[in-house]
C-alpha positions as CSV (number, residue, x, y, z in Angstrom):
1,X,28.1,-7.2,2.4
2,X,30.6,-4.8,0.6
3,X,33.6,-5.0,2.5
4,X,34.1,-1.4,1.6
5,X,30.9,-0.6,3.6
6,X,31.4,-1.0,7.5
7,X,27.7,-0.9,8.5
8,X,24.8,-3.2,8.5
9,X,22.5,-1.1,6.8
10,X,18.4,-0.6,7.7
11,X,16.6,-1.8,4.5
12,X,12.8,0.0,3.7
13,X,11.1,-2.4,1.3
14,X,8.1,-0.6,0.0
15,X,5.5,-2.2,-1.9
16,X,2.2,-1.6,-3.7
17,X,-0.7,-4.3,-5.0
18,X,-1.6,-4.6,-8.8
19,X,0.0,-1.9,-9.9
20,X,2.4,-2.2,-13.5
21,X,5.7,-1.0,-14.2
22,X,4.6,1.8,-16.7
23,X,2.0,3.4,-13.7
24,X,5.0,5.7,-12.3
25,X,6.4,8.8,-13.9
26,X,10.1,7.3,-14.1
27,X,8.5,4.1,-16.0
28,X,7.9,6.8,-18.8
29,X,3.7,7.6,-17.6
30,X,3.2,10.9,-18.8
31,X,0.0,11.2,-16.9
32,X,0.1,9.9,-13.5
33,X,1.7,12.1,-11.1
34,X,4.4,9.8,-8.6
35,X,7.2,12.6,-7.8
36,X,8.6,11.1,-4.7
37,X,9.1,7.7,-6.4
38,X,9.8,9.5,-9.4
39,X,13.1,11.5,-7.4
40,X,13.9,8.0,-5.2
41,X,14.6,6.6,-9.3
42,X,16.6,9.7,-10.3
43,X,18.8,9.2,-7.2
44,X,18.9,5.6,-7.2
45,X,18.7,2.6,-9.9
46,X,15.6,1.2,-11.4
47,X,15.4,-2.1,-13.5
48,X,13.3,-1.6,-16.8
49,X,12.3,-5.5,-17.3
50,X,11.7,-6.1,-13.6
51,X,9.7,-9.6,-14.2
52,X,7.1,-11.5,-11.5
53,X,7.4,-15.2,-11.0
54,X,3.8,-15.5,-10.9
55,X,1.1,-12.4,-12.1
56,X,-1.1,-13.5,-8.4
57,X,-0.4,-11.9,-5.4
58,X,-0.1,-15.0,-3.1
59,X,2.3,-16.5,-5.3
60,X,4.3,-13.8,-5.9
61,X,4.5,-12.7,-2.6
62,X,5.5,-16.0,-1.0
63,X,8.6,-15.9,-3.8
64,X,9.6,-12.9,-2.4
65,X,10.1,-13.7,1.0
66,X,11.9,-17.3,-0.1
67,X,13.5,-16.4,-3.3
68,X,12.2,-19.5,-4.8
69,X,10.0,-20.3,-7.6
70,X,5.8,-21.2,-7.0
71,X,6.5,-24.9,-8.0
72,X,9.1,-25.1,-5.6
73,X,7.3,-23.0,-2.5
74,X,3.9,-24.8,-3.4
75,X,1.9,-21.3,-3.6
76,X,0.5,-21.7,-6.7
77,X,-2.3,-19.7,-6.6
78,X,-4.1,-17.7,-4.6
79,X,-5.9,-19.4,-1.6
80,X,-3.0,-21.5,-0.8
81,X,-0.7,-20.1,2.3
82,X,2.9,-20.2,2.4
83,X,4.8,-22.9,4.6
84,X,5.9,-22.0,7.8
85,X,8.5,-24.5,7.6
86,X,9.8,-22.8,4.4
87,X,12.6,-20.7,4.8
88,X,12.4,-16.6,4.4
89,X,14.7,-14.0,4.1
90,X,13.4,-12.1,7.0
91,X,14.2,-15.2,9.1
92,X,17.8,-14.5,8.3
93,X,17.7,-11.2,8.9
94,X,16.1,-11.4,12.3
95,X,18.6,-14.1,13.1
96,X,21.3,-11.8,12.3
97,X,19.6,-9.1,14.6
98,X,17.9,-6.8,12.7
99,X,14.5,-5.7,14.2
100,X,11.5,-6.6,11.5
101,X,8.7,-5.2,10.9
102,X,5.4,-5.6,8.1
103,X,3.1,-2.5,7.8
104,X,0.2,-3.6,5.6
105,X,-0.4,-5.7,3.1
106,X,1.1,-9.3,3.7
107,X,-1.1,-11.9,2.2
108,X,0.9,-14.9,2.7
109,X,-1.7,-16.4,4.0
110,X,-5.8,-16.9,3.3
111,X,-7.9,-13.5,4.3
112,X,-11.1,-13.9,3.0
113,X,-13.7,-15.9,0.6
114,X,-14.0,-19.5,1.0
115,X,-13.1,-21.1,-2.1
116,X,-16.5,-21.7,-4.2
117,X,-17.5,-24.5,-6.0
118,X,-15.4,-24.9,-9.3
119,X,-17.9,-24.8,-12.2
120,X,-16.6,-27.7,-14.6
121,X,-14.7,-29.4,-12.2
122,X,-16.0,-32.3,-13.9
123,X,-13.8,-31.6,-16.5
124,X,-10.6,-30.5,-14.6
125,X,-9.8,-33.7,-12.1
126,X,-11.3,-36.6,-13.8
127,X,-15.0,-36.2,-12.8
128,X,-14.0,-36.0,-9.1
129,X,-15.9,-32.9,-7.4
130,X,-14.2,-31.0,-4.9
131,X,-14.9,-31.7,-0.8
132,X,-13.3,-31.9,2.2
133,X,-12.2,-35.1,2.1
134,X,-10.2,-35.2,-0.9
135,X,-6.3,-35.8,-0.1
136,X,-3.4,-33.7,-1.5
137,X,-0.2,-35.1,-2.5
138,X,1.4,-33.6,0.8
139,X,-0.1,-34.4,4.1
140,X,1.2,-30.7,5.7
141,X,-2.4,-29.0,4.4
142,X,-1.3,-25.3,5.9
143,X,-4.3,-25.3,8.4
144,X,-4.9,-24.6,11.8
145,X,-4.2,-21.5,13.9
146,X,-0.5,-21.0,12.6
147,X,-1.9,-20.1,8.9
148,X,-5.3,-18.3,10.5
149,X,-3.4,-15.5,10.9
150,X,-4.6,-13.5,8.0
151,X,-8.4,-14.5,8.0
152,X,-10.8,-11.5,8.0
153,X,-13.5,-13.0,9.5
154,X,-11.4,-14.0,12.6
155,X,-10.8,-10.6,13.0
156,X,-13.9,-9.2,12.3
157,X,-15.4,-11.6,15.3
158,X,-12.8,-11.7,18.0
159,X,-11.7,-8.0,19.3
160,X,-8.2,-9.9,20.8
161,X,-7.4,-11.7,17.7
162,X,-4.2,-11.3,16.6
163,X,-0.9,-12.3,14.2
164,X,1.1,-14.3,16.0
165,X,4.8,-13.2,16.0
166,X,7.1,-14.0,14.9
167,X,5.3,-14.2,11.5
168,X,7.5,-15.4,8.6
169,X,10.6,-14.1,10.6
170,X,8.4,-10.5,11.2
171,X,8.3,-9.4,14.9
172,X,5.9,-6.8,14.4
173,X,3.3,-6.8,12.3
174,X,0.4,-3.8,11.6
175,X,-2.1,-5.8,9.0
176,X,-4.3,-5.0,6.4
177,X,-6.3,-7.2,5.0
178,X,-9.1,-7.2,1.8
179,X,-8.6,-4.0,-0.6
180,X,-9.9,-0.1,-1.6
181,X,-12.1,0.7,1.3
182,X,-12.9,-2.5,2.6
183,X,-9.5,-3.2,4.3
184,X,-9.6,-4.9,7.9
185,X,-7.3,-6.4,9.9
186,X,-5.5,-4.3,12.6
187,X,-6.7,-1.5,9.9
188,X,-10.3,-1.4,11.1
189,X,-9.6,-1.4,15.0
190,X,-7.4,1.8,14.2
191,X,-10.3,3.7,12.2
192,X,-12.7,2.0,14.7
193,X,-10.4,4.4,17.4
194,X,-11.0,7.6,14.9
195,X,-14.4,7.2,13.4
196,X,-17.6,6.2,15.9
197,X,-19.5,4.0,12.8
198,X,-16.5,2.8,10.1
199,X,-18.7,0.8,8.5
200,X,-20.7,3.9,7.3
201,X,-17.6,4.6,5.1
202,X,-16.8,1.5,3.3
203,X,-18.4,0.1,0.6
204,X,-20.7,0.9,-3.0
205,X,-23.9,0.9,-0.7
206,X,-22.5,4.1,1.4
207,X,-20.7,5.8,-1.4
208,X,-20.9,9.7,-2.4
209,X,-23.2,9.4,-5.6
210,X,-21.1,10.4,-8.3
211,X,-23.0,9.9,-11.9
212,X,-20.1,10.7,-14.0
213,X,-18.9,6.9,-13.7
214,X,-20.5,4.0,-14.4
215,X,-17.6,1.2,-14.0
216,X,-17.3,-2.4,-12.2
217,X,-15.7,-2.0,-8.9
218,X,-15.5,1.7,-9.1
219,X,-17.2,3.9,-6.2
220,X,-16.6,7.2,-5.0
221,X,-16.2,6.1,-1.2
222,X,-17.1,8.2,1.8
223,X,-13.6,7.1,3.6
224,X,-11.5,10.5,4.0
225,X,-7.7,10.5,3.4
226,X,-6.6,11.0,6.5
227,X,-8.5,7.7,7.3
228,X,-7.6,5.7,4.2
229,X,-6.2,2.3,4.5
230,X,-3.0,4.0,2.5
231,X,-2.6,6.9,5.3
232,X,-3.0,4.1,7.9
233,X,0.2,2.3,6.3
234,X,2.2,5.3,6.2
235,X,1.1,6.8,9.7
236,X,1.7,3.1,11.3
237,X,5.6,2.6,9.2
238,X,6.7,6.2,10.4
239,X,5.6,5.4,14.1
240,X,7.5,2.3,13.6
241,X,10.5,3.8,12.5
242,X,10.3,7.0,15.4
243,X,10.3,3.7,18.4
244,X,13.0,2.4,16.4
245,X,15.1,5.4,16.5
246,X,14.4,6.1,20.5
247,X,16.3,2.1,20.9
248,X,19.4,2.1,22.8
249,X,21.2,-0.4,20.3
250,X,22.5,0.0,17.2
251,X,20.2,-2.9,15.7
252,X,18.9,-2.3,12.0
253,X,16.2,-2.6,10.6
254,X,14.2,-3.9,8.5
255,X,10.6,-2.9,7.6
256,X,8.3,-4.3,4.9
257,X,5.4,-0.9,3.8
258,X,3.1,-2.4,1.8
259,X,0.0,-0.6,0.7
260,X,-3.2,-2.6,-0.2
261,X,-3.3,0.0,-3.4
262,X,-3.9,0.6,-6.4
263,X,-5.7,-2.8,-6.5
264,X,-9.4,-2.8,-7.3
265,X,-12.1,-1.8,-6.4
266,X,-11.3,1.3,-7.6
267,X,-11.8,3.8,-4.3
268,X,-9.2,6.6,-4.6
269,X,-10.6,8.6,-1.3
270,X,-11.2,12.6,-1.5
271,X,-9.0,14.9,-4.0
272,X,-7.9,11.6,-5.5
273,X,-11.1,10.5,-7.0
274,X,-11.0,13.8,-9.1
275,X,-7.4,13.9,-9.7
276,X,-7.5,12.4,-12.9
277,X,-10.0,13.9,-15.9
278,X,-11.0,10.2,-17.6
279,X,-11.4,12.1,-21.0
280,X,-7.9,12.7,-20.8
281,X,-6.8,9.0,-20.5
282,X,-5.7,7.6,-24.0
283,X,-6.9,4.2,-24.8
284,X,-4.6,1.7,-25.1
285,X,-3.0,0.2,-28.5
286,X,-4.5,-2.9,-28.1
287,X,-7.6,-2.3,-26.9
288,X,-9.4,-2.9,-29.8
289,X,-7.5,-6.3,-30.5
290,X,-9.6,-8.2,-32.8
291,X,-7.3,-11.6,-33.7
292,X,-7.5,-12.9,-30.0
293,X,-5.5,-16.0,-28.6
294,X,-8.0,-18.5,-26.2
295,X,-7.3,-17.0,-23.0
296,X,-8.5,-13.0,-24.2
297,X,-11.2,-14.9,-25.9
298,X,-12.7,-16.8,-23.1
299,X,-12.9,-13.9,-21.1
300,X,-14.6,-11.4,-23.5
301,X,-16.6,-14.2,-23.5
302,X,-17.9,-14.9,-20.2
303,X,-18.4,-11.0,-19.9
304,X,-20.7,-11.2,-22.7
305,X,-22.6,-14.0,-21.2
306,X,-23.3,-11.6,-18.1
307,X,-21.1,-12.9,-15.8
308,X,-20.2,-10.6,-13.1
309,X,-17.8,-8.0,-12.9
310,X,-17.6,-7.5,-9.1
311,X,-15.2,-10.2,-8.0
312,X,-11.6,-11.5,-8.7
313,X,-12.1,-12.9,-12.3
314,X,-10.8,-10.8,-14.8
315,X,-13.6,-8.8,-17.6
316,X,-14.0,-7.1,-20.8
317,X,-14.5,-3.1,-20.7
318,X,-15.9,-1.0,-23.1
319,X,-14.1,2.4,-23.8
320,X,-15.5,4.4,-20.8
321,X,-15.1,2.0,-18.3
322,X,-11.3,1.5,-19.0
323,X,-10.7,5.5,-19.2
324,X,-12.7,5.7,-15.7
325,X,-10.6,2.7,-14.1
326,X,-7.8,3.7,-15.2
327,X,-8.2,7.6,-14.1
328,X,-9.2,5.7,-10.7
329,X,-6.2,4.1,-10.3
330,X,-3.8,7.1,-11.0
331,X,-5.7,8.2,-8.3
332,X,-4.7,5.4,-5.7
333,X,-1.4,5.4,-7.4
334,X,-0.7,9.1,-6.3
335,X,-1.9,8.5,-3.0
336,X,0.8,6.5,-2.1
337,X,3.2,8.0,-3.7
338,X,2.1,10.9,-1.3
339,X,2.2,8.5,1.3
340,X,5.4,7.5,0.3
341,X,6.6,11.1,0.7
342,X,5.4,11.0,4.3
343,X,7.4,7.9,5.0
344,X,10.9,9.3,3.4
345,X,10.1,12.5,5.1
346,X,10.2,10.6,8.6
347,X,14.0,9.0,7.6
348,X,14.8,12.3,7.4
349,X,14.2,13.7,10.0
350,X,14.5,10.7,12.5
351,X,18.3,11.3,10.5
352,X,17.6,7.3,8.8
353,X,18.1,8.5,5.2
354,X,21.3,8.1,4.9
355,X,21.6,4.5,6.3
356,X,18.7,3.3,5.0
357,X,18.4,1.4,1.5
358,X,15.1,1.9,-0.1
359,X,13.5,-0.2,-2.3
360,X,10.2,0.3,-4.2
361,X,8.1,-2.8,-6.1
362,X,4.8,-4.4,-6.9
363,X,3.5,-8.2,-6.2
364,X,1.8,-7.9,-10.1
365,X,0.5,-5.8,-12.6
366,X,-2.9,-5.0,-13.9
367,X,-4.1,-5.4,-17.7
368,X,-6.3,-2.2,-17.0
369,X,-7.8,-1.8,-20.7
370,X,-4.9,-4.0,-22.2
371,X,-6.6,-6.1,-24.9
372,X,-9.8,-4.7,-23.6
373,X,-9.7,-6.3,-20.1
374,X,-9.4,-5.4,-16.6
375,X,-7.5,-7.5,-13.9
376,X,-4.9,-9.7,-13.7
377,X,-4.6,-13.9,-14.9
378,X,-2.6,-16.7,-16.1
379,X,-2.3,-14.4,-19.0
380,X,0.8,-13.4,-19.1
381,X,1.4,-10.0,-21.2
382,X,3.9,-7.2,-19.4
383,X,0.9,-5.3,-18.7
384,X,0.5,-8.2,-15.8
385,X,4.3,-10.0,-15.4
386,X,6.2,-6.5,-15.7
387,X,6.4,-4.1,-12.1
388,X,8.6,-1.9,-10.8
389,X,11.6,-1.8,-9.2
390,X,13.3,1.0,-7.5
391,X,16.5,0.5,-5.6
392,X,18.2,3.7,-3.4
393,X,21.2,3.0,-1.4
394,X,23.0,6.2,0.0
395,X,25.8,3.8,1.2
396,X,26.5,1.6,-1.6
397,X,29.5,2.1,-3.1
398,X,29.7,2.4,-6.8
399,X,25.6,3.1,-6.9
400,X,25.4,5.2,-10.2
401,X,22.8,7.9,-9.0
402,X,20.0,7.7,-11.8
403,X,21.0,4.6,-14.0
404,X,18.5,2.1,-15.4
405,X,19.5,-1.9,-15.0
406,X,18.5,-2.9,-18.8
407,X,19.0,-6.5,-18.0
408,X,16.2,-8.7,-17.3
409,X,15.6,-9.5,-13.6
410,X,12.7,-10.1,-11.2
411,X,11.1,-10.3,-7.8
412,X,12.6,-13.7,-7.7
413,X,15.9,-11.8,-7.1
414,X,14.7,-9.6,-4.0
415,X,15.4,-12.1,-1.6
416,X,19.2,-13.0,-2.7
417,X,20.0,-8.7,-3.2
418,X,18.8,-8.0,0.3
419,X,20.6,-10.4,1.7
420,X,23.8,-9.8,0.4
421,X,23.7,-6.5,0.9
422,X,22.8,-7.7,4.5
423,X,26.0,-8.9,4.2
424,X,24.6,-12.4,4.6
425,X,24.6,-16.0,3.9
426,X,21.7,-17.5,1.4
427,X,20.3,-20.5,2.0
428,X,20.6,-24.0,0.2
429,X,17.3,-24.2,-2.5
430,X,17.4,-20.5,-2.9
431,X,17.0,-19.3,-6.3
432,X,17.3,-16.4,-8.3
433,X,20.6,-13.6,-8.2
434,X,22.2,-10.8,-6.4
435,X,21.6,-7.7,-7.9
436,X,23.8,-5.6,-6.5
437,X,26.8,-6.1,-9.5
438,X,24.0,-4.7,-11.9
439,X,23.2,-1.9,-9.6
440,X,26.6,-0.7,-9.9
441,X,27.0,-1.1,-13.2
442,X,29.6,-4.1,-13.0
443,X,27.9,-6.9,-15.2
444,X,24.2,-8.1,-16.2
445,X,21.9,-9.2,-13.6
446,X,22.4,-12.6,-14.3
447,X,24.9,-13.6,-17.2
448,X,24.0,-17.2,-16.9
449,X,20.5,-17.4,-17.2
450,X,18.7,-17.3,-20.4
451,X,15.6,-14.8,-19.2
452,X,13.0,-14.7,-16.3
453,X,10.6,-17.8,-16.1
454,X,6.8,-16.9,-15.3
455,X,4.6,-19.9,-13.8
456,X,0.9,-20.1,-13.6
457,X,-1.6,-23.1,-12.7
458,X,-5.0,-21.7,-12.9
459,X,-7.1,-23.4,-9.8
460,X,-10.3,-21.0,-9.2
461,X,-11.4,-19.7,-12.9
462,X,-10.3,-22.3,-15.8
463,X,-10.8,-19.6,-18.8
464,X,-12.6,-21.6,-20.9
465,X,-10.4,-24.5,-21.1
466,X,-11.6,-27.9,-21.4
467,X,-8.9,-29.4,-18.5
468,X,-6.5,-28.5,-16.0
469,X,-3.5,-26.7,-17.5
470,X,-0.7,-24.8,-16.7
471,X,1.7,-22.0,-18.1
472,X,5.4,-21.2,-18.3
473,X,7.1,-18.1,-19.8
474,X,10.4,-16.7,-20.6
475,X,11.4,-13.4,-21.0
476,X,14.2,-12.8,-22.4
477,X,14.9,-9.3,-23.0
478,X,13.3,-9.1,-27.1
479,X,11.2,-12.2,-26.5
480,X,8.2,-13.4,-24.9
481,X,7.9,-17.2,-25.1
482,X,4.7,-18.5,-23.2
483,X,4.6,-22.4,-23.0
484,X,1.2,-24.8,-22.0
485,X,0.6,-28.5,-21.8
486,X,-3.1,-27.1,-23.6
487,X,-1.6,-26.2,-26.9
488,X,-4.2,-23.8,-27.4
489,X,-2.8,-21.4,-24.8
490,X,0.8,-21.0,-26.0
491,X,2.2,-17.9,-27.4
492,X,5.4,-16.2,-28.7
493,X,5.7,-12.3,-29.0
494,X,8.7,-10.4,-30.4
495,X,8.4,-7.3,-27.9
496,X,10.9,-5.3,-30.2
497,X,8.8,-5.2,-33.5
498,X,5.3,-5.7,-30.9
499,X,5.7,-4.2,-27.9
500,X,2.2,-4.2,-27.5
501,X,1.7,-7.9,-28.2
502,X,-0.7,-8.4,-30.6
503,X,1.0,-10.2,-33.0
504,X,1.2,-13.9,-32.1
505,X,3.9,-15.5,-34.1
506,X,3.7,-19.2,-32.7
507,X,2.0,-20.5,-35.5
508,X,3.9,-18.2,-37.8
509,X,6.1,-20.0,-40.0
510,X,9.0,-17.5,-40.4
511,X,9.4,-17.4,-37.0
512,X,9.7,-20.5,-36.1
513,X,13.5,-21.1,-35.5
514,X,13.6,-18.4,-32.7
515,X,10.4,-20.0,-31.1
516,X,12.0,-23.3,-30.6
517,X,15.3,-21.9,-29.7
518,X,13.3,-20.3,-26.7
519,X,11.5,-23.7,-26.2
520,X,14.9,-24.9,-25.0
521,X,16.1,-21.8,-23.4
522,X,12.5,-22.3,-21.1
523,X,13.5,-25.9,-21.0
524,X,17.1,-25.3,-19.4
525,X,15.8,-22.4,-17.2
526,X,13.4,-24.6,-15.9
527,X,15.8,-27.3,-14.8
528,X,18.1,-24.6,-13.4
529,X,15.0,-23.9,-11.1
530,X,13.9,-27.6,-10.1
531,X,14.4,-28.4,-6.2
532,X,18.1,-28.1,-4.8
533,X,16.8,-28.9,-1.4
534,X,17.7,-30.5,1.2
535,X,21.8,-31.8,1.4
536,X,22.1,-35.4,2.0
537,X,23.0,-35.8,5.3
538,X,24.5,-39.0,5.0
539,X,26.2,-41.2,2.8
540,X,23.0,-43.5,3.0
């Protein structure tokens, strides 16, 4: 902590689900309509090439809480739950005494859909099918009643079940599980307490008929706001905050709101479904991409060949359905921003504000249109790898009210900011920087480091590729480097001359010397990230 600050302070870590760094006003959106987060940016910092360390939300998520990389935490995909033997930063802030909470969305653990057979498995692990019996490399397999935690279906059959605390170094926890307005978890038994049939509400086969769209996953749902899984979040963090405040000790806080929006399906409930005229969305730039590298190919591809459109696996659009989704999601987007409202309102007058550091981001993005596709992937454009990030600190001295951290930085950094502005210890085998010098202003997020490193290992959909294969990226601020033991799937992009990335110059001759000098710029990064953990204990 900054020895000219005196105070622990209470941290709010607000998050949303799928939702891209250019979806708020202050990221330069000049349709969607996000004024609270808009005015927590003009009073605080925000970091313009804010990077994920994995575009899944599993993955992504379990970095946050370690500050470590996927390769090094072992989520690598969805469908894989975090360790609870790995370290989080929450555990070191509860150890420290600060009372923790998670409001929503936590998904460091399974919640729903077995994993289903992998078509061409054949050709992914040597001919070996999937079952049961097959051994991993470790024998901890994350099963059992510590990482049931998060399971719908457990929740949907047993009225008593429960998370058990603490959770990841959480004490209380409020969860939602699934997305749009399917959401369970301790979710449903609060509507269950408001609404005598909630499953009347949820789902395509109960919507409002609405013939003026026609997308995948899109539905005008019979939920009303005030029952919405995002009112639920924001209803559940302020009652969190107002027990808080009534405490007779001078503990602080920390509290984890995370919304289950703006991911699909798209259900934006009441005046948010018609917030947003689709006519007046703008395609984007490179919608109409025609020179495609394998990944955008294979999956224009498969949606041609009639595979579904109502599950994870990212699809083409055509030109309505990407105006319509998109128009959607500003929707669910301004919900929470609303929501949002509600919660900074309660600081207020609960008199929090001013000791409270606020921070706003996303577990991933969302192509939404981008090269003509919808969801997210091992593809790894900004539209998916860049979110936002929003940090107001009342108390932090030297904060420059309304400056923009240019550097590049990441959600791989979240763990190692919070902490030091905790004014705490990190632990051994924790990765990424503090912040806090380039949210003052005093020097680049991380001067030593040559970008942000992105990891993928695709398990569930193989995109067309004839094996196994995984991805690396670097950012770097101008570049975007993207790396593959398939050679097929790598890419370089200059984002200066093609923001839009279009233009793949890995096979392009002049640009060859700046492609290779990335090549070992990925190389040393990802050494600087291999396994620091554990110390030696002994000499031997």
């Amino acid at each position: 902590m900054d020895p000219r600050v005196s105070k622990r302070p209470n941290i709010l870590l607000v998050m949303t689900d799928q939702q891209r760094a250019d979806h708020l006003g202050c990221y330069g959106n000049p349709i969607v309509r996000t004024p609270h987060l808009d005015a927590l940016a003009r009073d605080g910092v925000r970091a313009s090439q804010f990077y994920v360390a994995s575009p899944t939300c599993m993955s992504n998520r379990a970095t946050l809480m370690t500050g470590r990389m996927p390769s090094l935490h072992g989520v690598l995909h969805n469908g894989i739950p975090l360790s609870r033997e790995d370290v989080t930063f929450v555990e070191l802030l509860r150890d420290a005494g600060y009372a923790t909470a998670l409001i929503g969305k936590s998904h460091l653990q399974n919640f729903g859909y077995n994993n289903p057979p992998i078509r061409g498995w054949e050709n992914l692990n040597g001919g070996t099918p999937p079952s049961d019996a097959m051994k991993d490399a470790h024998r901890h397999h994350r099963r059992g009643r510590d990482y049931d935690n998060e399971w719908t279906p457990y929740w949907k059959a047993d009225p008593s079940f429960h998370v058990q605390t603490p959770f990841y170094g959480f004490d209380d926890v409020r969860l939602c599980t699934m997305h749009g307005d399917r959401v369970q978890g301790d979710y449903a038994r609060w509507l269950a307490e408001r609404h005598p049939d909630p499953d009347s509400l949820r789902g395509r086969e109960n919507a409002i008929p609405d013939d003026r769209y026609d997308s995948p996953q899109a539905w005008r749902t019979r939920m009303p706001v005030e029952l919405y899984p995002s009112t639920y979040v924001a209803e559940q963090t302020c009652e969190w905050l107002a027990r808080h405040a009534q405490r007779d000790d001078d503990a602080p806080f920390f509290i984890q709101c995370s919304f289950p929006d703006p991911h699909h399906p798209f259900t934006p409930p009441g005046k948010y479904w018609d917030m947003y005229d689709p006519a007046d969305i703008p395609l984007p730039p490179s919608f109409h991409q025609e020179n495609m590298p394998a990944l955008l190919r294979a999956v224009h591809e498969r949606t041609r060949a009639g595979a579904s459109r109502e599950a994870y696996v990212p699809f083409a659009l055509n030109e309505r359905e990407c105006r319509e989704v998109t128009a959607l999601t500003y929707g669910s987007i301004s919900l929470v921003d609303d929501s949002v409202g509600r919660v900074l309102a309660r600081l207020d007058e609960l008199g929090l504000r001013e000791d409270t550091v606020v921070i706003f981001t996303s577990d991933h993005g969302e192509m939404m249109g981008d090269h003509g596709i919808a969801l997210k992937g091992v593809m790894h454009y900004r539209s998916v790898t860049q979110v936002p990030f929003i940090w107001h600190d009342p108390q932090l001295p030297g904060q420059r009210r309304g400056a923009v951290v240019d550097g590049v930085a990441g959600t791989l950094d979240i763990a190692q900011t919070i902490l030091a502005r905790a004014g705490l210890a990190p632990f051994n085998g924790i990765q990424g920087a503090n912040l806090l010098p380039a949210i003052r202003g005093d020097a680049a997020p991380a001067p030593e480091r040559a970008g942000i490193v992105v990891e993928s290992e695709p398990l569930q959909y193989a995109f067309g590729r004839p094996r196994r294969f995984k991805v690396r990226t670097l950012f770097d601020g101008r570049y975007r480097l993207t790396l593959s033991d398939d050679p097929a799937v790598c890419e370089f992009y200059d984002l200066e001359t093609d923001p839009h990335e279009v233009e793949d110059l890995w096979n392009e001759p002049s640009a060859r010397g700046q492609r290779d000098r990335l090549v070992a710029a990925l190389a040393v990064e990802m050494i600087r990230l291999s396994e620091s953990s554990p110390l030696p204990s002994a000499q031997a």
